[in-house]
C-alpha positions as CSV (number, residue, x, y, z in Angstrom):
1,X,-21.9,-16.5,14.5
2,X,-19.9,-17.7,17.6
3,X,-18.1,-14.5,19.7
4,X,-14.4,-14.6,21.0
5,X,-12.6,-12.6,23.6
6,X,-8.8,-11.7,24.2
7,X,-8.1,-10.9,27.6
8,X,-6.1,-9.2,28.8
9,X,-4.5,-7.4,26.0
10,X,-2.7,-4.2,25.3
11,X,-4.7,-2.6,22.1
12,X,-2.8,-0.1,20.3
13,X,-5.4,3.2,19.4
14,X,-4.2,6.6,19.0
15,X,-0.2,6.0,18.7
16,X,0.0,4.2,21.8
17,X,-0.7,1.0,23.8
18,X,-3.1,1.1,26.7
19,X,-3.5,-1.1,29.4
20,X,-4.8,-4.4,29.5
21,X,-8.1,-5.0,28.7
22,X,-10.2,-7.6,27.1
23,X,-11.7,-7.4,23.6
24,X,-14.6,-9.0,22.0
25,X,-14.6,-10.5,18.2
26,X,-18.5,-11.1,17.3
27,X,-18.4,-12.7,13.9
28,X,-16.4,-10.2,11.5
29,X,-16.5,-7.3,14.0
30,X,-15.3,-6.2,17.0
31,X,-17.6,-6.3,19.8
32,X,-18.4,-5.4,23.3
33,X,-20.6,-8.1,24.8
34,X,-18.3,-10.6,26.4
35,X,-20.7,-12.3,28.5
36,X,-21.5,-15.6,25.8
37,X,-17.7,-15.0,24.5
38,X,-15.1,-18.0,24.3
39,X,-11.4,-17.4,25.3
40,X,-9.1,-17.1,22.6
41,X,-6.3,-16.1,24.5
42,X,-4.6,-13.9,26.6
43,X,-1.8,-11.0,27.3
44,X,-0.1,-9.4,24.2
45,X,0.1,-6.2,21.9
46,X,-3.0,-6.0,19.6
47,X,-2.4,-3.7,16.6
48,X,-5.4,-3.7,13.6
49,X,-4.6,-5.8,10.4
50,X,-1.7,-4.3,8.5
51,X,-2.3,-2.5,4.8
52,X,0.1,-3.1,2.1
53,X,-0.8,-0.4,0.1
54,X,1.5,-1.7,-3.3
55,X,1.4,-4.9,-4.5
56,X,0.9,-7.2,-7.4
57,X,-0.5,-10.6,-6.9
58,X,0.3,-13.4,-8.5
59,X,-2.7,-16.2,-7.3
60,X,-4.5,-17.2,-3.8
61,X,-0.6,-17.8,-2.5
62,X,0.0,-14.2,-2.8
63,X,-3.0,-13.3,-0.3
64,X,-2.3,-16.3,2.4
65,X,1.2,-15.6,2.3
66,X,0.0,-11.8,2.7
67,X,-2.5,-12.6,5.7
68,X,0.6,-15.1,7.4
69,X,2.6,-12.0,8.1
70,X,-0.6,-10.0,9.1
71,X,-1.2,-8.2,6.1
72,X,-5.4,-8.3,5.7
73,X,-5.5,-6.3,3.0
74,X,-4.0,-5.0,0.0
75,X,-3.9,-2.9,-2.4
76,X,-3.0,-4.2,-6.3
77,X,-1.3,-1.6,-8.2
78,X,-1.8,-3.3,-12.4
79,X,-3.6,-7.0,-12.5
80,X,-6.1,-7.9,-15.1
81,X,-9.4,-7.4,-13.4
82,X,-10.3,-10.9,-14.6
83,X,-7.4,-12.1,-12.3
84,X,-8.3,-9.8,-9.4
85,X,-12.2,-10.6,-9.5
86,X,-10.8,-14.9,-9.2
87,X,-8.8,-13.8,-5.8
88,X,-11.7,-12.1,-4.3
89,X,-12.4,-13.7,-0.9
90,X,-9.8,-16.4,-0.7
91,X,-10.6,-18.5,2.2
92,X,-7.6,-17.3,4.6
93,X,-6.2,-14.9,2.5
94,X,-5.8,-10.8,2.5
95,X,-8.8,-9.2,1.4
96,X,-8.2,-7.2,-2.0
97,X,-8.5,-3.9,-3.9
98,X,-7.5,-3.2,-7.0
99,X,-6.5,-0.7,-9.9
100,X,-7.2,-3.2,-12.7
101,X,-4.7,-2.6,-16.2
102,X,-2.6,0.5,-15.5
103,X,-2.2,2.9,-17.8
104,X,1.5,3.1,-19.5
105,X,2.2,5.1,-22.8
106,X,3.3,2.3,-26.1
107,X,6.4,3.9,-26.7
108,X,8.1,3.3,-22.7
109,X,10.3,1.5,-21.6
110,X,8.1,-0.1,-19.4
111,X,5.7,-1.4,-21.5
112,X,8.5,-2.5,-23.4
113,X,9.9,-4.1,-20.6
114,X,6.4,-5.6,-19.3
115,X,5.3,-6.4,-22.7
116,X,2.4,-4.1,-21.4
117,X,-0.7,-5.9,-23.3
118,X,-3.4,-3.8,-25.5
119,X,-5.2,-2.8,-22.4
120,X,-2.5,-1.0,-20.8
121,X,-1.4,1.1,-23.8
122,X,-2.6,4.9,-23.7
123,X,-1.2,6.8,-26.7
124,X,-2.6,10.5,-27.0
125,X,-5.0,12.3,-24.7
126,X,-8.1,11.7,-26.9
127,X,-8.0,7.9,-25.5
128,X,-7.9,9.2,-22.1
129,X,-11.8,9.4,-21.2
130,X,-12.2,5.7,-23.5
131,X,-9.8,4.2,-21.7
132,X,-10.9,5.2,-17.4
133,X,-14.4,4.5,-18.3
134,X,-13.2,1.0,-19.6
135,X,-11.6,0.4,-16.4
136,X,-14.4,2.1,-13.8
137,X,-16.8,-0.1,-15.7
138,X,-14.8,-2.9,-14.6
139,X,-14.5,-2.1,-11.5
140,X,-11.4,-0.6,-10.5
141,X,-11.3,0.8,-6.9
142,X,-8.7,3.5,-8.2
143,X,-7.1,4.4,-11.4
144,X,-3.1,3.6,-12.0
145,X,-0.5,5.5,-14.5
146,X,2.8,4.5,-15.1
147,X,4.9,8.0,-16.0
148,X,8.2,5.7,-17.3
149,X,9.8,8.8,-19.5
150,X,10.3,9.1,-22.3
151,X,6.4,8.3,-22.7
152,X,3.3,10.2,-21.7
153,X,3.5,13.7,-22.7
154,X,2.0,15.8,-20.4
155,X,-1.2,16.5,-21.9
156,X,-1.9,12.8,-22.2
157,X,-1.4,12.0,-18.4
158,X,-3.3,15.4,-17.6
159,X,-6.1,13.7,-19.6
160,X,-5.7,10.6,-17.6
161,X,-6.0,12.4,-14.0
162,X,-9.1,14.2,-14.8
163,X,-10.9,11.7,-16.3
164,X,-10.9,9.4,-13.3
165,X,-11.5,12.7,-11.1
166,X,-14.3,13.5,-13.2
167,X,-15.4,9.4,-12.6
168,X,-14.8,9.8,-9.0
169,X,-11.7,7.6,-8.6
170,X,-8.5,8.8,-7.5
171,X,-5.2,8.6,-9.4
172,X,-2.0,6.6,-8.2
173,X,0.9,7.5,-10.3
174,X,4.1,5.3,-10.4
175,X,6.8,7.8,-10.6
176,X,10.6,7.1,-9.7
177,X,12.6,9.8,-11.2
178,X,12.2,13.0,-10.8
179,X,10.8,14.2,-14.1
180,X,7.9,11.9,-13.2
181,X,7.6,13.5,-10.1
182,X,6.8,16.5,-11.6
183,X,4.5,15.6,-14.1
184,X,2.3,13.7,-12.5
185,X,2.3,16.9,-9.4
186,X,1.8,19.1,-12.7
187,X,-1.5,16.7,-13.7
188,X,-2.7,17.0,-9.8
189,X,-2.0,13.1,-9.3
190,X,-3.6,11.8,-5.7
191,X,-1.2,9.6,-4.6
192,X,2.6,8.6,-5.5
193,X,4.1,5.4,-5.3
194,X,7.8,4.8,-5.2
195,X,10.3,7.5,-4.4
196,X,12.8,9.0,-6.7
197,X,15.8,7.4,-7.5
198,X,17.9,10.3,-9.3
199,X,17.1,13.5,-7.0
200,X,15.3,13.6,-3.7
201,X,11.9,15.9,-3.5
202,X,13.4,19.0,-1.8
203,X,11.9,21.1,0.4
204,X,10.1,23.4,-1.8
205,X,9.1,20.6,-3.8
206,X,7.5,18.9,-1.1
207,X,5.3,22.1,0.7
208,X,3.4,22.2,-2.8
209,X,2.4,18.7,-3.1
210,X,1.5,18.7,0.4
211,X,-0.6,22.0,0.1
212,X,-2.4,19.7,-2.8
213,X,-3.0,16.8,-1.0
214,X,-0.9,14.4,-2.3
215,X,-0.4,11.7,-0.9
216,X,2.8,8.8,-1.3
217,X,4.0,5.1,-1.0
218,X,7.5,5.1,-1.1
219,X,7.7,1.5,-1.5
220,X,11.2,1.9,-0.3
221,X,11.9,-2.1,0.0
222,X,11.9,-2.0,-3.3
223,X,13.5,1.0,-4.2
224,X,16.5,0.0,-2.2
225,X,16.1,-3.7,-3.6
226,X,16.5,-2.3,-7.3
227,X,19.5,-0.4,-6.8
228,X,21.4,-3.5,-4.6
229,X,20.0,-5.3,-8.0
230,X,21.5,-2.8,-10.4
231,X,24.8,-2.7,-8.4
232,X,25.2,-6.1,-8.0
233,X,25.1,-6.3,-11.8
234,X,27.6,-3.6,-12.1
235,X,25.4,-1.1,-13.3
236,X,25.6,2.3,-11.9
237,X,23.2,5.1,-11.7
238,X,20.3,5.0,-9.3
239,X,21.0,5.2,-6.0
240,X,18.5,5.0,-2.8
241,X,19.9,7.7,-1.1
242,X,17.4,10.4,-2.7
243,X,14.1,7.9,-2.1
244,X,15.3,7.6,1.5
245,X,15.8,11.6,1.7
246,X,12.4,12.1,-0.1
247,X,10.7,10.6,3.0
248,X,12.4,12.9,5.2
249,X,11.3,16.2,3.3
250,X,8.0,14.8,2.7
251,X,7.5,14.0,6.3
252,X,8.6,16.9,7.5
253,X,6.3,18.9,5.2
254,X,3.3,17.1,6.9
255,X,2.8,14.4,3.9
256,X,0.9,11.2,5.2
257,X,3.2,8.2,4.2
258,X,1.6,4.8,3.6
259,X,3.6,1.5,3.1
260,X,3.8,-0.2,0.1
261,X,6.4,-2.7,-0.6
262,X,5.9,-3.4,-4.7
263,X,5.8,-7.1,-3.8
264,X,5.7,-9.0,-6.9
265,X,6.7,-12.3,-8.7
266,X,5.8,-10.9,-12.2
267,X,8.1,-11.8,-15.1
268,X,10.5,-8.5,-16.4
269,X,10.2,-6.9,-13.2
270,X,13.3,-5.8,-12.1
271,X,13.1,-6.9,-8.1
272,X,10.4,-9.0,-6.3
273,X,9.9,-8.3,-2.8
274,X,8.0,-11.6,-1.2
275,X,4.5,-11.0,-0.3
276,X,3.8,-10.0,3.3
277,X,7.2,-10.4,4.8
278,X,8.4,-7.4,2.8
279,X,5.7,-4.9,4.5
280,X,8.1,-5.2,8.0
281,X,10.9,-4.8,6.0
282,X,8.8,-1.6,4.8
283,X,8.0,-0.4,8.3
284,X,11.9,-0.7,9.2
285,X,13.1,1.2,6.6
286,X,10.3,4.2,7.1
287,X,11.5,4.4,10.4
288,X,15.1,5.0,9.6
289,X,14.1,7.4,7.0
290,X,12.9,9.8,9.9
291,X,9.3,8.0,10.7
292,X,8.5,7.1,14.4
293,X,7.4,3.1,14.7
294,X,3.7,5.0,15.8
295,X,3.9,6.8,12.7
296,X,5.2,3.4,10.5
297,X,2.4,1.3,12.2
298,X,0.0,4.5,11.1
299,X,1.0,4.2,7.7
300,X,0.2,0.4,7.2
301,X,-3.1,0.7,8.9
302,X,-5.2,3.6,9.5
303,X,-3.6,6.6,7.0
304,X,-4.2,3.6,3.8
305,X,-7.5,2.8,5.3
306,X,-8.4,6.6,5.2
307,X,-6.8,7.6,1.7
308,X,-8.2,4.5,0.3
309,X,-11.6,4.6,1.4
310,X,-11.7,2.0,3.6
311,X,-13.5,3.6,6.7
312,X,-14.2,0.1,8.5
313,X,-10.9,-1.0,9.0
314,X,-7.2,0.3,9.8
315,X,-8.4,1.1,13.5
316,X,-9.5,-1.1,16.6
317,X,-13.0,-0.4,17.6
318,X,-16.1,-1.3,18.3
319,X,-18.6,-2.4,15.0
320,X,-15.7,-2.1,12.9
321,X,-14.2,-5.1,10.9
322,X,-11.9,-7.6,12.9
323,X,-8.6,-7.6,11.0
324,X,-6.5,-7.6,14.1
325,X,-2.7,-9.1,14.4
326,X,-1.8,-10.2,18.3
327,X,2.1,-9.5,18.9
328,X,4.2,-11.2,21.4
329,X,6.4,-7.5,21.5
330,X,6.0,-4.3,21.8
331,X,6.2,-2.3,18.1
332,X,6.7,1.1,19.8
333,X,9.7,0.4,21.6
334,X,11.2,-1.7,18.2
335,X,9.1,-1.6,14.8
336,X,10.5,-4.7,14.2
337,X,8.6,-6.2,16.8
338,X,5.6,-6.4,13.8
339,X,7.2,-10.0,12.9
340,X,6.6,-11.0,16.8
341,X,3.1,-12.5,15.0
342,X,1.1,-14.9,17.3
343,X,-1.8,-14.7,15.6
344,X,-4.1,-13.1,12.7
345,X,-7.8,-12.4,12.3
346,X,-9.6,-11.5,8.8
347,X,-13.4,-10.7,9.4
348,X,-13.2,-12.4,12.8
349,X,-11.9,-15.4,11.2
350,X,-8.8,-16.5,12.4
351,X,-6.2,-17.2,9.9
């Protein structure tokens, strides 16, 4: 496989930008021998391949339009596995993990809303252990529950979690009231994704989950985009003031954050963030919830690669894989410079 060098650029590492230097791309890693290299350009602010640690895909669209913005990789949260195992490897698209089916109780209003098929539905705790192994056996990279109350009862999504424990697969729990929030903390859920729309996690709230290691994707694009939604239709309730203020608390308790934007085009859901441009509207939006644009850029590339299990990506270094995105600007001094995209590589292959 042929070897190609950037020169000259600035490659972020550690929350910061050093100076110029050049870096090697030999086949889908990152390298160090630069003698047999060819230029691929020069100058600019190299940042590894962004995360987006909640999406849904739709088809191979879904991952190019993912890898255009600089999104490498991501992370479905509820596909058919058959679905997921036809996108695997799409020529110039976002590589892909996946939850398979999630797991949502018959008698929710998201199933109802979803018209969640047979494979989703999880009525009592005795289907609990039937049910993950159906899914591990699949294949699913991680295990996701949908606590849409009234639904699970607690001892069924208790069931759930330490099943896939037990299976080795952590446990991401959609849960955007509060009530959720504390049943899935109550099962010992791994990672949260969306924030709470009625109440924001207070302080209290958010030591404990911390001192269990849990984790969250706000998903705060499209939080705010389902309140705009409901508002604009003149229905009132939800607002994304207490998603925005969980961030805070939960930052400030020492939570790792990731960023996950829900991006979707699925029929019934309620908002549909675009693939891939959606993650910068992500990053801005951590950032004004109390994040610094180090800490945003963290939480699209090397915190997801660590929770997720993703050890050779999310960082630029030698031998690991070559998801890199080259920016014209600087992302430290303005996270929105993350659109500033002049180019994209996937496994050393530029996109």
């Amino acid at each position: 496989m042929t070897s190609s060098v950037l020169r000259g650029v600035r490659v972020y590492r550690d929350g910061q930008f050093g100076p110029p230097e050049d870096l090697v791309i030999d086949g889908s890693v990152i390298g160090t021998d630069s003698s047999s290299a060819l230029d691929a350009g020069s100058g600019g602010f190299l940042i590894p391949g962004l995360i987006d640690s909640h999406v849904h895909v739709v088809g191979p669209e879904s991952l190019i339009a993912l890898a255009r913005h600089g999104v490498t990789t991501a992370l479905d949260m509820g596909n058919p596995m058959s679905v997921i195992d036809s996108l695997r490897g799409v020529v110039g698209g976002a590589d892909l993990r996946a939850a398979g089916p999630v797991a949502t109780s018959p008698t929710s209003a998201h199933a109802t809303r979803m018209r969640a098929p047979l494979e989703n539905l999880v009525a009592t705790a005795a289907d609990a252990e039937g049910w993950v192994s159906a899914r591990v056996d699949d294949g699913a990279d991680y295990i996701k529950i949908v606590i849409d109350l009234p639904g699970f009862d607690q001892e069924t999504v208790d069931a759930i979690v330490a099943s896939a424990h037990a299976k080795g697969r952590a446990v991401v729990a959609h849960a955007s009231r509060s009530d959720a929030v504390a049943m899935a903390q109550r099962a010992g859920v791994d990672i949260f994704t969306h924030a709470p729309l009625d109440r924001s996690i207070d302080e209290a709230q958010a030591v404990e989950l911390v001192n269990r290691g849990a984790i969250i994707v706000p998903t705060l694009t499209m939080m705010r985009g389902l309140v705009d939604r409901m508002r604009a239709a003149g229905v009132s309730g939800p607002a994304y003031e207490p998603a925005h203020d969980s961030v805070g608390q939960l930052r400030a308790a020492g939570m790792p954050i990731l960023a996950g934007t829900d991006a979707n085009a699925t029929a019934g859901a309620p908002y549909a963030p675009p693939f891939g441009e959606s993650l910068h509207d992500e990053l801005g939006l951590l950032v004004s919830a109390g994040l610094s644009p180090a800490e945003a850029l963290d939480a699209a590339t090397s915190v997801p690669a660590d929770r997720f299990g993703l050890s050779e990506r999310g960082r630029i270094a030698p031998g690991l894989r070559a998801d890199l995105v080259l920016l014209d600007e600087d992302p430290l001094v303005d996270i929105s410079a993350t659109r500033s995209i002049r180019a994209v590589w996937i496994a050393g292959e530029r996109v």
